[in-house]
Kinemage of the C-alpha trace (Angstrom):
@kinemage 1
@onewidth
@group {chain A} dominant
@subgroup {mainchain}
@vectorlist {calphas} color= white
{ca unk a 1} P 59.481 124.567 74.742
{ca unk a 2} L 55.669 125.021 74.041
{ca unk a 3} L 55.267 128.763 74.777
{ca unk a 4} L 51.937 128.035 77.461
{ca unk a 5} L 54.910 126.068 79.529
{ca unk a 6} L 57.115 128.468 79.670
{ca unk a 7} L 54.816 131.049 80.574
{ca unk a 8} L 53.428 128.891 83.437
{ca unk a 9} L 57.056 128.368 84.626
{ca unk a 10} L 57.810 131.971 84.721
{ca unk a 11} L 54.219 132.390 86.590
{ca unk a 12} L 54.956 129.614 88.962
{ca unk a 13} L 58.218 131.768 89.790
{ca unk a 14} L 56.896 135.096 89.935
{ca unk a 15} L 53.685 134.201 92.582
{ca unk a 16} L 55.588 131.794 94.715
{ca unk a 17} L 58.259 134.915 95.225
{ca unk a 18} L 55.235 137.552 95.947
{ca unk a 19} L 53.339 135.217 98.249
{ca unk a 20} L 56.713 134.704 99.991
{ca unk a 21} L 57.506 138.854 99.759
{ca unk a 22} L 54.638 140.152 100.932
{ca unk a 23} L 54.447 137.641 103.900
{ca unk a 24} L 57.847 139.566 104.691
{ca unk a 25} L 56.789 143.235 103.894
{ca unk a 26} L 53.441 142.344 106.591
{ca unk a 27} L 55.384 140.455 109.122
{ca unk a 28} L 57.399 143.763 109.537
{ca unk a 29} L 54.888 146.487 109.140
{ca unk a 30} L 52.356 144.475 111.016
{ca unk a 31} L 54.619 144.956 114.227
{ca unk a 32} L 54.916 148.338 113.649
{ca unk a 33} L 51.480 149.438 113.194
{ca unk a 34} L 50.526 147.603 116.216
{ca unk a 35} L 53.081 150.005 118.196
{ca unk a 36} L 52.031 153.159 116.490
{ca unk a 37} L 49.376 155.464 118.080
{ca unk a 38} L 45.646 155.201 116.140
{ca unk a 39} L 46.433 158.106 113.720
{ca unk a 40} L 49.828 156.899 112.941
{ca unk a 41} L 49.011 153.239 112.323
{ca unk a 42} L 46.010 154.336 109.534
{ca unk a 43} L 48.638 156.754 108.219
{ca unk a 44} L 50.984 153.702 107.415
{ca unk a 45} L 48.218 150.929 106.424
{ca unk a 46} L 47.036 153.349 103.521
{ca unk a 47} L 50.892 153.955 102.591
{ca unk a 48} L 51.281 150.195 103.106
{ca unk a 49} L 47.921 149.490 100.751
{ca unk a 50} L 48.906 152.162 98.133
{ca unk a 51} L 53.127 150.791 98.309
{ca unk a 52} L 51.399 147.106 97.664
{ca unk a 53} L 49.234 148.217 94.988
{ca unk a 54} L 45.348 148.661 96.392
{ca unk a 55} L 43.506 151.138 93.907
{ca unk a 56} L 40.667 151.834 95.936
{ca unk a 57} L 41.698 152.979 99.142
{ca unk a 58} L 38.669 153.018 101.682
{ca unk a 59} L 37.252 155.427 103.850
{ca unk a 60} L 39.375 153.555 107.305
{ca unk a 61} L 42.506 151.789 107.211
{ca unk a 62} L 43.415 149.646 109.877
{ca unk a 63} L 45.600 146.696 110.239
{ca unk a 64} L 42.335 144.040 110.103
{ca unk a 65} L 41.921 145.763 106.567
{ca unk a 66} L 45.589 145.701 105.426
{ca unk a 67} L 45.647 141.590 106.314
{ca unk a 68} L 42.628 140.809 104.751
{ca unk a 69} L 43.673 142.933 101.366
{ca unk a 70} L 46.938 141.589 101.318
{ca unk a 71} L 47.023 138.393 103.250
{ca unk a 72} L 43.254 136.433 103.690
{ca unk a 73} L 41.164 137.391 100.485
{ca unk a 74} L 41.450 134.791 97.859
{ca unk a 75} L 39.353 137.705 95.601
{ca unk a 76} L 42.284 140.704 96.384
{ca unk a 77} L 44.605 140.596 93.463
{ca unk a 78} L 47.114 141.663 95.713
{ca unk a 79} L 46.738 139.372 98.751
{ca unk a 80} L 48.770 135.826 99.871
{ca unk a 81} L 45.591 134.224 98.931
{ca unk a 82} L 45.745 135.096 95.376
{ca unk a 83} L 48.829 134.171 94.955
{ca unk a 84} L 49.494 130.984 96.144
{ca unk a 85} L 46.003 129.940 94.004
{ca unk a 86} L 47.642 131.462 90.920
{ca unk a 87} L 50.679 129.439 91.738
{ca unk a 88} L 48.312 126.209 91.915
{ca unk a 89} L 46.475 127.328 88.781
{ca unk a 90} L 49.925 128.174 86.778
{ca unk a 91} L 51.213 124.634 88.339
{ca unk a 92} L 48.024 122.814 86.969
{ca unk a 93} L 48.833 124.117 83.383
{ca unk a 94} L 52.800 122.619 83.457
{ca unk a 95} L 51.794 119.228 85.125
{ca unk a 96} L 53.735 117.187 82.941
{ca unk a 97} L 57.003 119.206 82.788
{ca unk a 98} L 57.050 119.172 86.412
{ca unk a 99} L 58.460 116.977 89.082
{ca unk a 100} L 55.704 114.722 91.403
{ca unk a 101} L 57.202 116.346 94.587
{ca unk a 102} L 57.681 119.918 92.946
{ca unk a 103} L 53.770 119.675 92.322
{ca unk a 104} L 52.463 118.432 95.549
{ca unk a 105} L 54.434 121.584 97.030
{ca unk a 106} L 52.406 124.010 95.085
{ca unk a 107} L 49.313 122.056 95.614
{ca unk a 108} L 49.663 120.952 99.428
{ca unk a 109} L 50.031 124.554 99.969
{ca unk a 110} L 47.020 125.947 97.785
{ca unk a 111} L 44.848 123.285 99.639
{ca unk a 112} L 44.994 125.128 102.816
{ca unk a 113} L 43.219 127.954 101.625
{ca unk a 114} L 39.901 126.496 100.422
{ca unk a 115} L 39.649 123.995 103.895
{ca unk a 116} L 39.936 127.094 105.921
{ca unk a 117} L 43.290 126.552 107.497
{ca unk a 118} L 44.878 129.416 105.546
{ca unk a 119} L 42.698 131.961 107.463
{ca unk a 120} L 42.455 130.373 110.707
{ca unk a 121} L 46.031 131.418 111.207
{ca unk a 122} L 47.226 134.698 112.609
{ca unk a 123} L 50.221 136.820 112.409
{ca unk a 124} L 52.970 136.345 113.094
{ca unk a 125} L 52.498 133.017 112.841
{ca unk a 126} L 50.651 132.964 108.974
{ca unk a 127} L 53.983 134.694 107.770
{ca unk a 128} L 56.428 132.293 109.118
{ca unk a 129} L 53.884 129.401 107.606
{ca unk a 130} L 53.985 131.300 103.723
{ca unk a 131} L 57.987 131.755 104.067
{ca unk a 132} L 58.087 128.052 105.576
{ca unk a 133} L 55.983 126.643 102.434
{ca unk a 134} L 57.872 129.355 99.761
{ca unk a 135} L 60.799 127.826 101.073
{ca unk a 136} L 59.895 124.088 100.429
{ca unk a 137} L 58.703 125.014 96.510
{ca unk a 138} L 61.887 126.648 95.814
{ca unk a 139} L 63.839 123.860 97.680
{ca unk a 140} L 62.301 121.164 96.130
{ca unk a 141} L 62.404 122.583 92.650
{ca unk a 142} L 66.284 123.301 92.581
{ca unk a 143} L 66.692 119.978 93.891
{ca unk a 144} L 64.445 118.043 91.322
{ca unk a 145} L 64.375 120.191 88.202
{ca unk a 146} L 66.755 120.325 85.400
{ca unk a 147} L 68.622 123.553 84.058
{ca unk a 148} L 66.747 123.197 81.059
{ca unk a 149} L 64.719 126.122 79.490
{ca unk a 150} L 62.056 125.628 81.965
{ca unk a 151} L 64.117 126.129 84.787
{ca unk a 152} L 65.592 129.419 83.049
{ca unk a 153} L 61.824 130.778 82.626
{ca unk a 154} L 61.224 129.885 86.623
{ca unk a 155} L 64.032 131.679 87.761
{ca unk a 156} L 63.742 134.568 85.462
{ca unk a 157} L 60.185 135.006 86.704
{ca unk a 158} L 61.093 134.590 90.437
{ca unk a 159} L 64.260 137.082 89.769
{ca unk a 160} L 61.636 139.719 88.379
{ca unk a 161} L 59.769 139.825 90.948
{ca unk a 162} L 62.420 139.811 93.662
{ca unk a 163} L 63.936 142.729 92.491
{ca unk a 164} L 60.077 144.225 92.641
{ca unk a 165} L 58.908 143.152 96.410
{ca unk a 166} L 62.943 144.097 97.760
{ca unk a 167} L 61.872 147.866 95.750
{ca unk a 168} L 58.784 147.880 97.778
{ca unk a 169} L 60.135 146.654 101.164
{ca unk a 170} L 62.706 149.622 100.859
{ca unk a 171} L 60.079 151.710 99.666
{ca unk a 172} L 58.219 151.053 103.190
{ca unk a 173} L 61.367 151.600 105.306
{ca unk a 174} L 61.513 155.195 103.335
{ca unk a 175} L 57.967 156.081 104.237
{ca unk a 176} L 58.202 155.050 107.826
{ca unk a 177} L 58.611 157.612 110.704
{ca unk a 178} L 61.184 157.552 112.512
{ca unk a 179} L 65.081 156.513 111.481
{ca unk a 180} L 67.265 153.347 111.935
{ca unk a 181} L 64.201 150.633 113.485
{ca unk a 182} L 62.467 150.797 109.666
{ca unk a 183} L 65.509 149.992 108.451
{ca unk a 184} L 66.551 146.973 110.893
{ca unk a 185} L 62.947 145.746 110.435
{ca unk a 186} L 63.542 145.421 106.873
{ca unk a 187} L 66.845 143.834 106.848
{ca unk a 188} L 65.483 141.181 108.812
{ca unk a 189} L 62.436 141.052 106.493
{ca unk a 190} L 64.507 140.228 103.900
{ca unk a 191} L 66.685 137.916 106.329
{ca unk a 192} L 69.261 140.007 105.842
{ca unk a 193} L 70.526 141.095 109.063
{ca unk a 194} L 73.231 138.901 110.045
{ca unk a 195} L 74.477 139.241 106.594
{ca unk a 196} L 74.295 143.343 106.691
{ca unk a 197} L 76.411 143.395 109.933
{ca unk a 198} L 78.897 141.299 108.893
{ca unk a 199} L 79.391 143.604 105.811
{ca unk a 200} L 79.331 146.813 107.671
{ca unk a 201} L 81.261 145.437 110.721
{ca unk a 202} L 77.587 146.064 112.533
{ca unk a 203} L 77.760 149.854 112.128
{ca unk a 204} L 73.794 149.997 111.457
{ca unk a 205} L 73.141 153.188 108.808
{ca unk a 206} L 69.691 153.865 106.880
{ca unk a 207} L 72.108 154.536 103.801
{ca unk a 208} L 73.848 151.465 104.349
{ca unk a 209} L 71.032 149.500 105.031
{ca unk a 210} L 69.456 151.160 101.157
{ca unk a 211} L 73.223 150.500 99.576
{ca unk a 212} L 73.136 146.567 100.675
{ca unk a 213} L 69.625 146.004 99.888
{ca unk a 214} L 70.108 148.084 96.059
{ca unk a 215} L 73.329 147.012 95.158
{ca unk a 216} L 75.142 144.322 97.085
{ca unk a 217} L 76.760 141.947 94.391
{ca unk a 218} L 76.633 138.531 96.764
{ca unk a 219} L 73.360 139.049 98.716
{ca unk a 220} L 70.355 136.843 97.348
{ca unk a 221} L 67.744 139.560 97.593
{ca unk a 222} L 69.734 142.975 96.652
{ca unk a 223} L 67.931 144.448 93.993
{ca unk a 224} L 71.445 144.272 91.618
{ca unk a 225} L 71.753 140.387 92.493
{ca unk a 226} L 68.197 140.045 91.039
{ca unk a 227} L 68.457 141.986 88.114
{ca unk a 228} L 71.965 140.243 87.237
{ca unk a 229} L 70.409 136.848 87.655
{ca unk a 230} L 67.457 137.570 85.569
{ca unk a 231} L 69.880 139.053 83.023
{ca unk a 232} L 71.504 135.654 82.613
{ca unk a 233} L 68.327 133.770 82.643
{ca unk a 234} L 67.257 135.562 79.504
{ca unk a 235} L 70.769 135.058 78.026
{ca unk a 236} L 70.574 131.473 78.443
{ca unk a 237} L 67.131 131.458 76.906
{ca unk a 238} L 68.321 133.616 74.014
{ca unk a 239} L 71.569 131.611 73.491
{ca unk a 240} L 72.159 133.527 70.097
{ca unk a 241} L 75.943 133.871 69.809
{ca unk a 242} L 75.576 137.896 68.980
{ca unk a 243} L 78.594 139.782 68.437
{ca unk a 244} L 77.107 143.159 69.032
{ca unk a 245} L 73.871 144.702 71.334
{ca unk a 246} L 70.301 142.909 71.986
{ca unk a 247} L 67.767 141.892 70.241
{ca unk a 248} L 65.841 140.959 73.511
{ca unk a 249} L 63.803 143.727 75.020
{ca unk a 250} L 64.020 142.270 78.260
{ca unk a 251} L 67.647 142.165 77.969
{ca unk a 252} L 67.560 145.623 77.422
{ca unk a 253} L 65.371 146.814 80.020
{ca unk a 254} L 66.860 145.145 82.892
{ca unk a 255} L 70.724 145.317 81.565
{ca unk a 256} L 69.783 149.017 81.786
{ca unk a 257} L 68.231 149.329 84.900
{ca unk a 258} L 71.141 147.104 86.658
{ca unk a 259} L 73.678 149.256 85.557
{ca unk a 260} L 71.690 152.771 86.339
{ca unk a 261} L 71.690 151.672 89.677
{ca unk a 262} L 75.535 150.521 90.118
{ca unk a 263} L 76.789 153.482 88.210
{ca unk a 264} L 74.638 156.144 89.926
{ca unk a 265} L 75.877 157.819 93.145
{ca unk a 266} L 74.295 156.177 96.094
{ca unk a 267} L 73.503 159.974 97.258
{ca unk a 268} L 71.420 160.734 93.897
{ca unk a 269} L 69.175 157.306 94.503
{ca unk a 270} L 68.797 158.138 98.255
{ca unk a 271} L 67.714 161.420 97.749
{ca unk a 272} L 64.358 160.643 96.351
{ca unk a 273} L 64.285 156.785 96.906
{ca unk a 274} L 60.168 156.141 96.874
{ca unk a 275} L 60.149 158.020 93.210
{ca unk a 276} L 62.975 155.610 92.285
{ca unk a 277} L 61.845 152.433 93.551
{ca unk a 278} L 58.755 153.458 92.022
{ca unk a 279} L 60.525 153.558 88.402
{ca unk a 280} L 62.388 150.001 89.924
{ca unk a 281} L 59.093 148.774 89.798
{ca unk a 282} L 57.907 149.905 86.259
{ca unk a 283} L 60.850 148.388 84.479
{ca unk a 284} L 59.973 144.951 85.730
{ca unk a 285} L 56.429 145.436 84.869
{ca unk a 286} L 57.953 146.448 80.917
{ca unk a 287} L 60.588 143.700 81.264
{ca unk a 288} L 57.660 141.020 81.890
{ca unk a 289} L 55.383 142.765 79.420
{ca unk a 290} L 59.117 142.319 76.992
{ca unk a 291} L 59.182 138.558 77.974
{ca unk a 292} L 55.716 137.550 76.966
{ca unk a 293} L 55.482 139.905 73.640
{ca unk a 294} L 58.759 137.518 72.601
{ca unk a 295} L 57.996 133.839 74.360
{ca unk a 296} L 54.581 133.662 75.355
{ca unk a 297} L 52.801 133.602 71.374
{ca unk a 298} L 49.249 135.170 71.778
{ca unk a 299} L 49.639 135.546 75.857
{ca unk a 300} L 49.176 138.723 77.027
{ca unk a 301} L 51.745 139.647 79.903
{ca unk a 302} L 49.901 138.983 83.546
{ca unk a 303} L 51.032 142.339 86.215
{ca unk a 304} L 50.116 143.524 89.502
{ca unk a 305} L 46.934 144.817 89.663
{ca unk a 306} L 48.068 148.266 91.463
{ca unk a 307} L 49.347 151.319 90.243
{ca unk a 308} L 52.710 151.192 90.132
{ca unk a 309} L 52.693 148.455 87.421
């Protein structure tokens, strides 16, 4: 595969997952800065800002500032907005390799941002809309697209960066005053609520609610799912028949990380869990930076423009 495909496959994945994420991390922080007193709710939109990745935090916070950072603004590297048109733009570039419905998805979406309809939407309404459209692109390409290498480099990118946004959306619940309502907020951010209480026959713990988010085997969006599906991807793309170790950097990187996480006592990763969902997020920065140093020739590897990447 031509190494500017693959790259926009494994683009196409990665934005289409962090329009969809952060549509989830501001549909549940959205509702709880609106219930927090005035001090409280700037207190969480700069955490929010500075969790998402805004360098320059301003001089007020408020939630009209936190949607159009990382919702509205087509300009914000960090916002819906930016996404979605990268998606498009990413899209554009692997025309021919993908299917007619797969691309009028992508584009149908993208088109309501420039004809306005994008911002004339408000919350919670918006986030239900990005999930909605997420939903249909990732529907319609696992119904149209073959398992070939291009479909290895889409769901390696959208793996990546679900194991980043699920970091971040537990990173939020850590930060948040108060105990147990963070928590359920997230879980059903993730849409992983039901799911949770079946698993913990509905006892409802913040360190249960961190273990099934981290390290649940069979749930979608646990960070160990993510890792373990991206792991595959890049064996499938590597497909070398070695006997012994990796040669893949990638492999390395997020082989390692999995296993820190399922090895490690729950207690140790609990006890400081921004500082290690913070790390979480580094090694899928170096893990993308790994992929495009070996597939992408003379690409250099695309990141979050914030500072945890």
């Amino acid at each position: 595969m031509l190494s500017r495909i693959a790259e926009s496959m494994f683009w196409i994945g990665r934005y289409v997952e962090r329009a969809e994420d952060t549509a989830r991390i501001l549909d549940v922080q959205t509702q709880v800065i609106l219930e927090e007193s005035s001090a409280e709710a700037e207190a969480t939109c700069r955490t929010l800002l500075s969790i998402m990745g805004v360098e320059e935090m301003p001089e007020r916070a408020d939630l009209s500032l936190v949607l159009t950072q990382l919702a509205y603004d087509p300009g914000s590297p960090v916002s819906i907005a930016s996404a979605l048109g990268a998606a498009r733009e990413s899209a554009r570039r692997a025309r021919e390799t993908l299917s007619v419905p797969m691309w009028e998805a992508i584009n149908t979406t993208y088109r309501a941002i420039p004809s306005g309809h994008f911002r004339s939407m408000r919350p919670p309404a918006i986030f239900q809309w990005v999930r909605e459209r997420a939903a249909l692109v990732n529907g319609t390409a696992d119904a149209t697209m073959t398992r070939d290498e291009g479909w290895h480099f889409l769901m390696l990118g959208r793996c990546i960066e679900r194991a980043d946004m699920t970091s971040r959306l537990v990173a939020t619940a850590s930060v948040t005053p108060g105990t147990g309502a963070p928590w359920t907020n997230t879980l059903r951010a993730c849409g992983a609520y039901e799911a949770f209480l079946r698993t913990y026959k509905g006892l409802e713990t913040e360190r249960g609610a961190a273990e099934f988010l981290l390290l649940d085997r069979l749930f979608p969006r646990s960070v160990v799912f993510s890792l373990n599906r991206a792991e595959q991807c890049v064996d499938n793309l590597e497909a070398s028949g070695l006997r012994a170790g990796f040669q893949n950097d990638a492999q390395r990187l997020l082989g390692r990380t999995r296993a820190e996480l399922e090895y490690r006592s729950l207690s140790d990763v609990m006890a400081d869990l921004p500082t290690e969902m913070e790390r979480l997020q580094r090694t899928c920065a170096l893990a993308t930076e790994a992929v495009a140093r070996r597939y992408f020739a003379g690409a250099e590897a695309l990141t979050w423009q914030g500072v945890l990447q």
